[in-house]
N, C-alpha and C positions, 0 to 999 in steps of 0.2 A: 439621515443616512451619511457615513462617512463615504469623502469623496477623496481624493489623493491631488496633494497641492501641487506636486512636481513628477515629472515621467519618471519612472521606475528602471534603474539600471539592466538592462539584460542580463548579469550575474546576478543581482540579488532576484532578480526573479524566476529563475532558474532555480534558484537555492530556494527559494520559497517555497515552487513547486515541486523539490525532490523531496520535501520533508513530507508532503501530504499522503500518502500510500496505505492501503490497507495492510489490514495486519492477515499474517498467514494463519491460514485455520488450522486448529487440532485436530491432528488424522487419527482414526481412530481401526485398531487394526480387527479385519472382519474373517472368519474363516468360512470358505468357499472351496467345496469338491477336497478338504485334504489341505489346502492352500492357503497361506494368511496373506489378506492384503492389505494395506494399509489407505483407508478410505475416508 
C-alpha cells in the first residue's frame, strides 16, 4: 500500500481535493400538464 513519506502541503491538498468532483448529469427535458421540465 502506498504510504506518503512527507506531510502534504495544505494547497496541494486542497487542489487535490477540488479536482475530485462528480460530473453533472444529463437533464433530460419531460413534458408535465402542458409544461416542459428539464429533469
Amino acid at each position: 500500500m502506498a504510504v506518503p513519506k512527507r506531510k502534504m502541503s495544505r494547497s496541494n491538498t486542497r487542489h487535490r481535493r477540488a479536482r475530485w468532483k462528480a460530473s453533472t448529469p444529463n437533464l433530460v427535458p419531460v413534458t408535465v400538464d402542458g409544461v416542459t421540465q428539464r429533469v
